[in-house]
LORO-426121 format. One record per residue (C-alpha): residue number from 0; residue in one letter; chain; x, y, z. Coordinates in pm, 1 decimal, m for minus. Layout:
R  resi  resn  chain        c1        c2        c3
R   NUM     a      A         X         Y         Z
...
***
This chain:
R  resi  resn  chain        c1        c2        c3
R     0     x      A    7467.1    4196.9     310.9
R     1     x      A    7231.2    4208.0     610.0
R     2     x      A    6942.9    4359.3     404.5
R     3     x      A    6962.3    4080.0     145.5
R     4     x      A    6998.9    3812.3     412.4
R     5     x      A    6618.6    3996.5     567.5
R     6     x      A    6473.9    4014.1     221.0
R     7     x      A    6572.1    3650.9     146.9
R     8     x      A    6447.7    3530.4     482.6
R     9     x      A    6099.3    3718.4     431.3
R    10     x      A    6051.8    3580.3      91.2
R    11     x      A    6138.6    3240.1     231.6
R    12     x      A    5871.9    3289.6     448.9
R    13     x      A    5620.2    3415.3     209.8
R    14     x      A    5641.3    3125.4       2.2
R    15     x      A    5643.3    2879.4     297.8
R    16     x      A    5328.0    3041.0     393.8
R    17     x      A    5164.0    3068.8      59.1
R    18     x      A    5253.8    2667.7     m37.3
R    19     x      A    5089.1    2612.4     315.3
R    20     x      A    4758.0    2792.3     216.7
R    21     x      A    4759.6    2662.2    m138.3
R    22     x      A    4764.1    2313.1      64.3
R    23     x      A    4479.8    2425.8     289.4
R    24     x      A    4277.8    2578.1      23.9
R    25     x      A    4308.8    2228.5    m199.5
R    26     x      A    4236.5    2009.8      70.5
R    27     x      A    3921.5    2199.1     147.3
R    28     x      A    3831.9    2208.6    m238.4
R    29     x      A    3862.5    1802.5    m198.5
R    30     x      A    3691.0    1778.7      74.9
R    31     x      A    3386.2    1999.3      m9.0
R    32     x      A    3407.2    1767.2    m373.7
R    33     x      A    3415.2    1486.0    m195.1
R    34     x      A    3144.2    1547.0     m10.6
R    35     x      A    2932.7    1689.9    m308.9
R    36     x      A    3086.0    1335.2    m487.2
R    37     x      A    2890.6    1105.1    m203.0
R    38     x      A    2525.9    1313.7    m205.3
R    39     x      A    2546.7    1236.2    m584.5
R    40     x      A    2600.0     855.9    m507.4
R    41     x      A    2295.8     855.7    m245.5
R    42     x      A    2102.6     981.0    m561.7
R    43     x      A    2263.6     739.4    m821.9
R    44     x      A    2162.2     446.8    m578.3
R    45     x      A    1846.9     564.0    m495.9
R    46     x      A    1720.2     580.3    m866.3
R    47     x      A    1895.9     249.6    m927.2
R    48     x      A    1705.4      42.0    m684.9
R    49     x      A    1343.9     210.8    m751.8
R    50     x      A    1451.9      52.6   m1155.8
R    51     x      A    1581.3    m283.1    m974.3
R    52     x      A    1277.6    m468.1    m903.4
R    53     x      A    1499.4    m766.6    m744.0
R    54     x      A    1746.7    m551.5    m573.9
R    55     x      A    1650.1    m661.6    m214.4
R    56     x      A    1720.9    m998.1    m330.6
R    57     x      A    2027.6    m937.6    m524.0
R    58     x      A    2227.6    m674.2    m257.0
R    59     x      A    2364.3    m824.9      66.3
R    60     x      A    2251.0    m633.4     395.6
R    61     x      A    2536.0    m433.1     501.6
R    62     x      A    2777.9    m527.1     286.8
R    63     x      A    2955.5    m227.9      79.5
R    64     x      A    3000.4    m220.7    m271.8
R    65     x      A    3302.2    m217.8    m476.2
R    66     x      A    3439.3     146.6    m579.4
R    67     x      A    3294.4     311.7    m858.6
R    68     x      A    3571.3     520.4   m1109.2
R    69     x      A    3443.5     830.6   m1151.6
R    70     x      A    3789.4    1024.6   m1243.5
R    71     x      A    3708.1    1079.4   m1597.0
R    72     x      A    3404.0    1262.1   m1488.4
R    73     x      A    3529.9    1437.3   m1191.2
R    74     x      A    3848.0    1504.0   m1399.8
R    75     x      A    4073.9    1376.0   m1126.2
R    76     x      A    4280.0    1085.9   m1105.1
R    77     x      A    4148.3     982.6    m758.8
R    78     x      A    3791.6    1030.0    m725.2
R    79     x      A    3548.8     711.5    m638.2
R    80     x      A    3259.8     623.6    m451.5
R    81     x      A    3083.8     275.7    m319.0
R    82     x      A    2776.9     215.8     m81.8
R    83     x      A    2620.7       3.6     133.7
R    84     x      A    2233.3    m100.3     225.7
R    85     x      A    2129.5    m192.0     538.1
R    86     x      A    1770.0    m334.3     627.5
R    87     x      A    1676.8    m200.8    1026.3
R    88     x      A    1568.9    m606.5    1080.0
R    89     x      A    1891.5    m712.9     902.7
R    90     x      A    1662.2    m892.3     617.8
R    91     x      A    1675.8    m680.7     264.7
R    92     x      A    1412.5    m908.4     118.7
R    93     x      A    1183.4   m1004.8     377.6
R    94     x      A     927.2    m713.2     348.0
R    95     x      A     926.0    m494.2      27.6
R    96     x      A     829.4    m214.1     252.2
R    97     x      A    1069.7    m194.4     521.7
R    98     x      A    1242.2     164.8     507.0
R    99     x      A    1661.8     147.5     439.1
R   100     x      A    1939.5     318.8     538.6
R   101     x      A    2163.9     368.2     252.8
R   102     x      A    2511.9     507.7     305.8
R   103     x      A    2750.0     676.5      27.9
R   104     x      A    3110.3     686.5      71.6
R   105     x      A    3358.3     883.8    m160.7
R   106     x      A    3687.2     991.3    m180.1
R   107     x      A    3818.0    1273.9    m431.9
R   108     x      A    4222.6    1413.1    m441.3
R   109     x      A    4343.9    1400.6     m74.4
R   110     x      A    4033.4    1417.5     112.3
R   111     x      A    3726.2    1117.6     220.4
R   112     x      A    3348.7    1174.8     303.1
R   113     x      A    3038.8     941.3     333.7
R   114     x      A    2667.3    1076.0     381.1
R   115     x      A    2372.2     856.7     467.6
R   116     x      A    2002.6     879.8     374.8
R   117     x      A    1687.4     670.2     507.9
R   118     x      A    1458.1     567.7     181.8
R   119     x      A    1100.9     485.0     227.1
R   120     x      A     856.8     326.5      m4.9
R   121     x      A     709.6     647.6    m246.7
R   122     x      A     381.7     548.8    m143.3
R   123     x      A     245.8     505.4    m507.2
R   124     x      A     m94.7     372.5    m572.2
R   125     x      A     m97.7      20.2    m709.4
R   126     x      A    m198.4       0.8   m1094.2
R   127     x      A    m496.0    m150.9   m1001.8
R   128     x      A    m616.7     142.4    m824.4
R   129     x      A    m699.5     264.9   m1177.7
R   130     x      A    m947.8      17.0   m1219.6
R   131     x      A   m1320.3     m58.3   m1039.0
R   132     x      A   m1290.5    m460.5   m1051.8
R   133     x      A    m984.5    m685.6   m1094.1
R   134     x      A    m996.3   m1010.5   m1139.0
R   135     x      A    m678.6   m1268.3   m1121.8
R   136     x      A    m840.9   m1505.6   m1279.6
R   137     x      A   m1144.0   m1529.2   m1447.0
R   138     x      A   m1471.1   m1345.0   m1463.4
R   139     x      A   m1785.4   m1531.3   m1453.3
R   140     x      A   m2140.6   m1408.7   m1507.2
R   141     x      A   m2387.1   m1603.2   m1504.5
R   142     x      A   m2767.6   m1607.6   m1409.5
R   143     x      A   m2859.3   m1309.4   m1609.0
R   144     x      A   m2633.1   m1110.4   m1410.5
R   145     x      A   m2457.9    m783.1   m1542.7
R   146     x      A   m2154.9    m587.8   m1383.0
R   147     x      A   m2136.0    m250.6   m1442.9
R   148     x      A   m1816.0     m66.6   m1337.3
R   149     x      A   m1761.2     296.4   m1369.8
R   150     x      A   m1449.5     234.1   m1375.6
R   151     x      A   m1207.2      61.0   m1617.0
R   152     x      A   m1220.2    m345.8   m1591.1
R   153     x      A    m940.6    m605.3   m1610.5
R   154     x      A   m1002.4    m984.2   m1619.1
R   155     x      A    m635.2   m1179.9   m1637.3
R   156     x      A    m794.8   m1456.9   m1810.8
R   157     x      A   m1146.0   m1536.9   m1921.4
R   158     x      A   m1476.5   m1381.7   m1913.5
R   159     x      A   m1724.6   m1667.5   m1881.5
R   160     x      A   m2072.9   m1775.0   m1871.7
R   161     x      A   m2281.0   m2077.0   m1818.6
R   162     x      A   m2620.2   m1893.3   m1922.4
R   163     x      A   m2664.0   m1502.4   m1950.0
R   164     x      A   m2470.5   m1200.4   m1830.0
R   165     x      A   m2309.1    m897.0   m1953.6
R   166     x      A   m2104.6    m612.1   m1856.0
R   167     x      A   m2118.0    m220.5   m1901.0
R   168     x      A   m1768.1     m88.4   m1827.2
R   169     x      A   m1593.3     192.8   m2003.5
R   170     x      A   m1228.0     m39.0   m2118.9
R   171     x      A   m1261.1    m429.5   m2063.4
R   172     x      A    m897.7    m537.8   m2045.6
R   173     x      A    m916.0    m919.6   m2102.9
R   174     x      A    m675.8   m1129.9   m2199.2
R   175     x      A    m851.7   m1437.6   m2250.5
R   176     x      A   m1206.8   m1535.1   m2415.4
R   177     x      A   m1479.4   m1340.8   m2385.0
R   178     x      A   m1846.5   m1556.2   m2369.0
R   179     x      A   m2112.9   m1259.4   m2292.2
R   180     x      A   m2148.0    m882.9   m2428.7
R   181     x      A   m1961.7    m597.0   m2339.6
R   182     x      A   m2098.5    m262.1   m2368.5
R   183     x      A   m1766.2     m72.7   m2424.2
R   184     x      A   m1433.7     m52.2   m2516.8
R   185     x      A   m1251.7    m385.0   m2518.5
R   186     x      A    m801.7    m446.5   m2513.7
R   187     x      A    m569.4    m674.0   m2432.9
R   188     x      A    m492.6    m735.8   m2064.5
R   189     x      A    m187.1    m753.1   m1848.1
R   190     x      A    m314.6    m799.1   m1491.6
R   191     x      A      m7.7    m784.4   m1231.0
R   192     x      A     m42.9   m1001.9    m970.9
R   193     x      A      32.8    m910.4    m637.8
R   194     x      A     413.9    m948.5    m512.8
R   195     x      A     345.2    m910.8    m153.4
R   196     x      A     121.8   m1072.2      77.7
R   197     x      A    m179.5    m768.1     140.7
R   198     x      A    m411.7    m879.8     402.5
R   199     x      A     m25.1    m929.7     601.6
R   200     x      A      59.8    m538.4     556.0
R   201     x      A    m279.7    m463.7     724.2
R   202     x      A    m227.6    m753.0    1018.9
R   203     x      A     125.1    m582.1    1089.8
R   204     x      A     m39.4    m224.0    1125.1
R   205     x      A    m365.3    m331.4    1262.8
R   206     x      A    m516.8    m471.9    1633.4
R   207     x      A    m616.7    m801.8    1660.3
R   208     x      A    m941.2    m901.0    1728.5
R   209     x      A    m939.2   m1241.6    1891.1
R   210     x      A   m1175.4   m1477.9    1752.4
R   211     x      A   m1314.7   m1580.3    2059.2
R   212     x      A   m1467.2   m1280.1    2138.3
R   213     x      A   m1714.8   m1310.1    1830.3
R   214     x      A   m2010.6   m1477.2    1902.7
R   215     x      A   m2240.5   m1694.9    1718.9
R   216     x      A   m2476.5   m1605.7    1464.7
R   217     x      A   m2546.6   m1861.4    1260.8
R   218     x      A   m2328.3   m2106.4    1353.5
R   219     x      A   m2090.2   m1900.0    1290.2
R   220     x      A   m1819.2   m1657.1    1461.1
R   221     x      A   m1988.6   m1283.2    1380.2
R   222     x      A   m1937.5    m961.2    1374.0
R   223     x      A   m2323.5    m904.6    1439.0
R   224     x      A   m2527.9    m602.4    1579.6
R   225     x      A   m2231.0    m388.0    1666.0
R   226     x      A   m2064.3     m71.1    1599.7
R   227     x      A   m1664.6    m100.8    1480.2
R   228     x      A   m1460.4     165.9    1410.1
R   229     x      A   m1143.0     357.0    1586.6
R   230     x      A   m1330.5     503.0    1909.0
R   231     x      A   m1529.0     177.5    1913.4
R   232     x      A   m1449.0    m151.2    1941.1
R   233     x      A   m1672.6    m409.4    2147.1
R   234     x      A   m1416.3    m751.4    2095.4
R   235     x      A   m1100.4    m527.0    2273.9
R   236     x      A    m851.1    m247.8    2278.6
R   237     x      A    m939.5      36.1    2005.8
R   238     x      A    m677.3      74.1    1725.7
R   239     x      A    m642.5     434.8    1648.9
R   240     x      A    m620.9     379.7    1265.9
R   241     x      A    m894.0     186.3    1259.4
R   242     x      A    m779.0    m156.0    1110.9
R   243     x      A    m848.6    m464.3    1243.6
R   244     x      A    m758.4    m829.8    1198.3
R   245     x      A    m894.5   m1158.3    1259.6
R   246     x      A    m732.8   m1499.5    1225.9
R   247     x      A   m1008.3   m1731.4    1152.9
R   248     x      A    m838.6   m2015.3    1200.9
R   249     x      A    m972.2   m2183.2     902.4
R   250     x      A   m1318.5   m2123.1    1003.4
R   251     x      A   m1581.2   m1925.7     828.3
R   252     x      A   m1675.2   m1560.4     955.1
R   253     x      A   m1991.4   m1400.3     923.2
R   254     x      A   m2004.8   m1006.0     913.6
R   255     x      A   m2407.9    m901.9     965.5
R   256     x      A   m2608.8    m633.6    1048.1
R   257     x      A   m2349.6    m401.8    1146.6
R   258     x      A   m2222.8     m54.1    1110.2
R   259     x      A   m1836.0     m25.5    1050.4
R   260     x      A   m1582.1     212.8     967.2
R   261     x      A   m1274.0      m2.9     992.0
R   262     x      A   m1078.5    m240.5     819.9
R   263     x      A   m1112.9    m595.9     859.2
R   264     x      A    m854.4    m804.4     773.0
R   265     x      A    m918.2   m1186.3     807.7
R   266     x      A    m644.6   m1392.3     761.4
R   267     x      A    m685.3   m1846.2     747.0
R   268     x      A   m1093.7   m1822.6     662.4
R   269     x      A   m1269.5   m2056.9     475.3
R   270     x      A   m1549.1   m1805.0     348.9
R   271     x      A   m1607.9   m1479.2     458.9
R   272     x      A   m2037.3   m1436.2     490.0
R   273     x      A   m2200.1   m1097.7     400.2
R   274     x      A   m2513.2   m1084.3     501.0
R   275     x      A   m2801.3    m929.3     593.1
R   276     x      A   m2788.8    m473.3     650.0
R   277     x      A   m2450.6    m339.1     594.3
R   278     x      A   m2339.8      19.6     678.4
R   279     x      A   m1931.9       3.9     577.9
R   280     x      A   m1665.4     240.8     501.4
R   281     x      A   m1318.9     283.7     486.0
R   282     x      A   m1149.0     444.6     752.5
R   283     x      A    m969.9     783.0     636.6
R   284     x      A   m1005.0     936.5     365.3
R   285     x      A   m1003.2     656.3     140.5
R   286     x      A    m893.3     268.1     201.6
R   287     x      A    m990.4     m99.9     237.3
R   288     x      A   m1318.4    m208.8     407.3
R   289     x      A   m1214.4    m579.7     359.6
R   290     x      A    m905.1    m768.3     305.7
R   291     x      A    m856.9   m1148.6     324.0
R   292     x      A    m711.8   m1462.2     195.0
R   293     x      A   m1071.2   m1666.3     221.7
R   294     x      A   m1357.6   m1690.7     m12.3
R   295     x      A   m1598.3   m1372.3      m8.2
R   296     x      A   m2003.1   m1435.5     m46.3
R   297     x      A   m2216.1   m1159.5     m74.5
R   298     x      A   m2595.7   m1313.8      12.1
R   299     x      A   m2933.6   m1160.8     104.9
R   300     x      A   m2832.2    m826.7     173.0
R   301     x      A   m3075.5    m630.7     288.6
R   302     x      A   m3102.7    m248.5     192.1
R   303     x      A   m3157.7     m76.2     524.9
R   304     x      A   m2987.2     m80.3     873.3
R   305     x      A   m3246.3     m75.5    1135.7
R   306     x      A   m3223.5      27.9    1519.1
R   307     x      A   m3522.8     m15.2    1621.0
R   308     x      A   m3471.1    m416.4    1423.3
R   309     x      A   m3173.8    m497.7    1567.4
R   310     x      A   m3239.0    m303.7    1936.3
R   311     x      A   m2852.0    m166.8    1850.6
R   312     x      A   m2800.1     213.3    1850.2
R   313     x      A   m2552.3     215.5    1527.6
R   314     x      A   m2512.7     580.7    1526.8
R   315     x      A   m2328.4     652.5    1911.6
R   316     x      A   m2137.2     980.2    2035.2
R   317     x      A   m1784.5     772.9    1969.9
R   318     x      A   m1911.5     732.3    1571.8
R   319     x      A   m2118.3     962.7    1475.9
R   320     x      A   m2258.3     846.5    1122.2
R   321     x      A   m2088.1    1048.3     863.3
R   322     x      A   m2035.3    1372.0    1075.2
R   323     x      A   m2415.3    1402.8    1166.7
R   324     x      A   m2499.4    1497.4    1515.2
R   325     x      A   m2523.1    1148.5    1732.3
R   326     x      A   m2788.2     998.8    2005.2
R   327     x      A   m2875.2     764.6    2235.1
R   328     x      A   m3197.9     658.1    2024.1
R   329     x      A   m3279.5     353.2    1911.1
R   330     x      A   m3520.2     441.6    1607.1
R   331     x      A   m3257.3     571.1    1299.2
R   332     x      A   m3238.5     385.9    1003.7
R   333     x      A   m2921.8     403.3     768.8
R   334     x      A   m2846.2     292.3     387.6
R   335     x      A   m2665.4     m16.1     327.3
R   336     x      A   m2337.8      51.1     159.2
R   337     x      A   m2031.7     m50.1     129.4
R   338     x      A   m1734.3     215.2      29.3
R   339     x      A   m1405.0     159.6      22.0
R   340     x      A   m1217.5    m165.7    m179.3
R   341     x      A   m1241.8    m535.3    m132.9
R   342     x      A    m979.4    m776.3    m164.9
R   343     x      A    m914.8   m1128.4    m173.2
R   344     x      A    m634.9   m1384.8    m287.2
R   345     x      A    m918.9   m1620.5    m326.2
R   346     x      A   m1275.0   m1643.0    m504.1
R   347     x      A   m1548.7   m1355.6    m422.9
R   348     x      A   m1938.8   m1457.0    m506.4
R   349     x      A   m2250.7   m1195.3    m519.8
R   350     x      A   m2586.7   m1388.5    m481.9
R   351     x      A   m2929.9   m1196.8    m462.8
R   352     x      A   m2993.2    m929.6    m284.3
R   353     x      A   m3353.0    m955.8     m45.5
R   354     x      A   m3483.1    m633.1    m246.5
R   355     x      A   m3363.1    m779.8    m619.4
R   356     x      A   m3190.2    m450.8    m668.1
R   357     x      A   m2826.6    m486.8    m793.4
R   358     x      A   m2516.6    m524.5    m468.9
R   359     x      A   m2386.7    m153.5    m487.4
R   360     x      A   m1980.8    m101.6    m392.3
R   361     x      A   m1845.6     195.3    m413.0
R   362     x      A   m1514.5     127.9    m445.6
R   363     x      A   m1301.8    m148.7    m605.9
R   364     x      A   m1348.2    m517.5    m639.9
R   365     x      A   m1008.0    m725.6    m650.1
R   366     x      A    m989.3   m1117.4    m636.1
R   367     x      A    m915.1   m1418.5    m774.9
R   368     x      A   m1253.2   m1563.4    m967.4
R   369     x      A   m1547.7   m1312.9    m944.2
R   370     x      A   m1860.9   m1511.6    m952.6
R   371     x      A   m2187.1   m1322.3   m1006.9
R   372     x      A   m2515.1   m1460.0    m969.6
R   373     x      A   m2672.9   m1143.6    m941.3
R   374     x      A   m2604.6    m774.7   m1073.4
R   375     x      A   m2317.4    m547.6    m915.7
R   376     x      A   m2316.6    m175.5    m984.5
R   377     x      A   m1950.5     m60.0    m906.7
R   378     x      A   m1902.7     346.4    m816.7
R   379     x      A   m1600.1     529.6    m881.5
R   380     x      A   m1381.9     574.8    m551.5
R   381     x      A   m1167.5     816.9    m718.2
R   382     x      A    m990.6     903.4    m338.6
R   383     x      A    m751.2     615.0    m321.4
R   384     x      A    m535.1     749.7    m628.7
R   385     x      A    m469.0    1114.6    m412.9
R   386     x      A    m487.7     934.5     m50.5
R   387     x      A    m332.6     579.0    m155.9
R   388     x      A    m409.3     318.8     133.0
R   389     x      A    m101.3     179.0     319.2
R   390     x      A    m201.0    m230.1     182.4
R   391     x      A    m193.0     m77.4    m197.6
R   392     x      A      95.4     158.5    m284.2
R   393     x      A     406.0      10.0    m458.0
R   394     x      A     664.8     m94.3    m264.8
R   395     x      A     957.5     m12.6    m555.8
R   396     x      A     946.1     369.6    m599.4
R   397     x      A    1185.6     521.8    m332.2
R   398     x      A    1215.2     846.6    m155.8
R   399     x      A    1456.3    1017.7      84.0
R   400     x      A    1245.2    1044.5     407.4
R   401     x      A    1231.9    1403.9     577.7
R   402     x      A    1527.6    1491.5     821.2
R   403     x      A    1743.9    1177.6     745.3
R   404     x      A    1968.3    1307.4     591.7
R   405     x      A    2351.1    1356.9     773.0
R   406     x      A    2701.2    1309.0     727.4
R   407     x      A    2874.2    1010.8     829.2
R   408     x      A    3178.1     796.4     929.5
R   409     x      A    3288.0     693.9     604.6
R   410     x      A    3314.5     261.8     572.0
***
């Protein structure tokens, strides 16, 4: 009777102990599946807003979503998830490229879990990186002039003319009339106009350059007989990407004999003045030599930067011309180029060049009406579709940004 009593007591035991690990073992099963449950949602959300193009509008900063059923797939009667989207600033909508922190919450059988990720803008180039000129408007040549663009070209409305032109371009993408000859193919356009205000992504990462400190050339505030770039910078403090910005307070701005490897961008000008010898490229690998929201005039450029002309040493120890060995001479002589893209909201002109030969970019060419008076020869700039500059990716395609990722409080 005392055996049976010990056996009965040991078995009680046995199953008492086995029920209790059975109960361990399932609640870590539940937990480890709801944990596997909220890294899915972080990747169901993140896909959904890079295919949302209005979702900073249409989600609420910090609010959480309702639960999502997913017990048919999980095959368990209590298995859910929601998430919530929160904007550093607080504002979902007011900049397109802010990063968020997005934060999934799940629950599956007995046990909870939420896991949070920081997304970041994919940095993909712009469609119109594909192309040499843009236009968001029309396309006007006129005065016998002739674009020729190595690169595709899109006009979102009308190619015009009031006398002669023509343009050499592999693909004209137009999707309005067409007044003057192409030489190439010739489709249907569907220019996208810009959703975000560019020349204000490179103010918020740039240095200012108050507009006092120009002088006058001209009548006008310049940038004149001067070196600009990251390890120089005559009008202040340096900026180490090399961007600048100017608010021309609804002035005009002249940009002359100068050598610059920066970006400029000027924001409230009435016209932006290119004149004269012109050594400028885009900081980096590839970029934006010129950004703004005023008229653009390209008139009497000439073709050759000279020292000993303009008593300015353009080639100093702090920016070396491309690489080459520097000096404290005043008798080198450099090309006049301009490499890298130009951009404006507004209209961009090309008059005559001093030498008659055609205005040479190498680059791209983006504004609203392009108005040529005289020829434009537009080189390939191939870099910007590997090394896309920060004013032109696209703000919608998301990524999870390195070493965000961690497991949270759930909501």
């Amino acid at each position: 009777m005392f055996t049976a009593l010990i056996v009965a007591g040991a078995v009680a035991t046995a199953i008492s102990l086995d029920t209790a690990r059975i109960k361990t073992l399932g609640a870590a099963t539940d937990r480890q599946s709801a944990i596997r449950l909220a890294e899915s949602e972080l990747h169901r959300v993140s896909v959904q807003l890079a295919e949302d193009p209005n979702w900073r509008d249409d989600l609420t900063n910090g609010q959480s979503s309702a639960w999502i059923d997913y017990a048919a797939i999980a095959g368990t009667a209590d298995a859910a998830a929601r998430y919530r989207v929160s904007d550093v600033d607080g504002d979902l909508a007011d900049d397109p490229f802010d990063e968020i922190e997005v934060v999934a919450h799940a629950r599956f059988g007995s046990a909870q879990a939420a896991v949070s990720v920081t997304l970041q803008t994919g940095f993909a180039p712009l469609d119109w990186l594909r192309y040499g000129v843009t236009t968001f408007d029309d396309l006007h040549c006129d005065s016998g002039a002739t674009l020729v663009s190595e690169r595709p070209v899109q006009v979102y409305d009308d190619c015009k003319t009031g006398s002669s032109g023509d343009l050499t371009t592999s693909t004209l993408e137009c999707s309005g009339a067409i007044q003057f000859p192409v030489r190439g193919d010739i489709s249907g356009g569907n220019v996208q106009r810009p959703t975000f205000d560019v020349v204000g992504r490179y103010q918020l990462a740039g240095t200012e350059i108050p507009l006092e400190s120009l002088s006058y050339y001209g009548g006008l505030r310049a940038v004149h007989a001067t070196v600009l770039s990251s390890n120089t910078n005559p009008y202040g403090p340096l900026d180490p990407e090399g961007i600048y910005w100017i608010d021309a307070q609804g002035q005009s701005v002249r940009i002359i004999n100068a050598r610059i490897v920066a970006t400029l961008a000027i924001r409230n000008a009435s016209r932006v003045y290119l004149n004269g010898a012109l050594s400028w490229e885009a900081p980096g690998e590839s970029g934006a030599i010129l950004v703004t929201d005023g008229e653009i005039e390209f008139d009497v450029i000439e073709s050759t930067l000279d020292e000993t002309t303009q008593g300015v040493n353009f080639n100093p120890p702090s920016t070396p011309y491309r690489g080459s060995d520097s000096n404290l001479a005043i008798s080198d002589r450099f090309p006049t180029e301009f490499r890298g893209i130009v951009y404006t909201s507004n209209n961009l002109l090309v008059r005559p060049t001093v030498s008659g030969e055609p205005l040479a970019i190498t680059g791209l060419v983006m504004c609203r009406d392009l108005r040529l008076y005289h020829s434009v020869f537009v080189s390939s700039y191939d870099e910007v579709l590997t090394d896309v500059p920060l004013g032109f990716t696209d703000p919608r395609p998301l990524r999870f940004k390195s070493g965000t990722f961690r497991r949270v409080d759930t909501l």
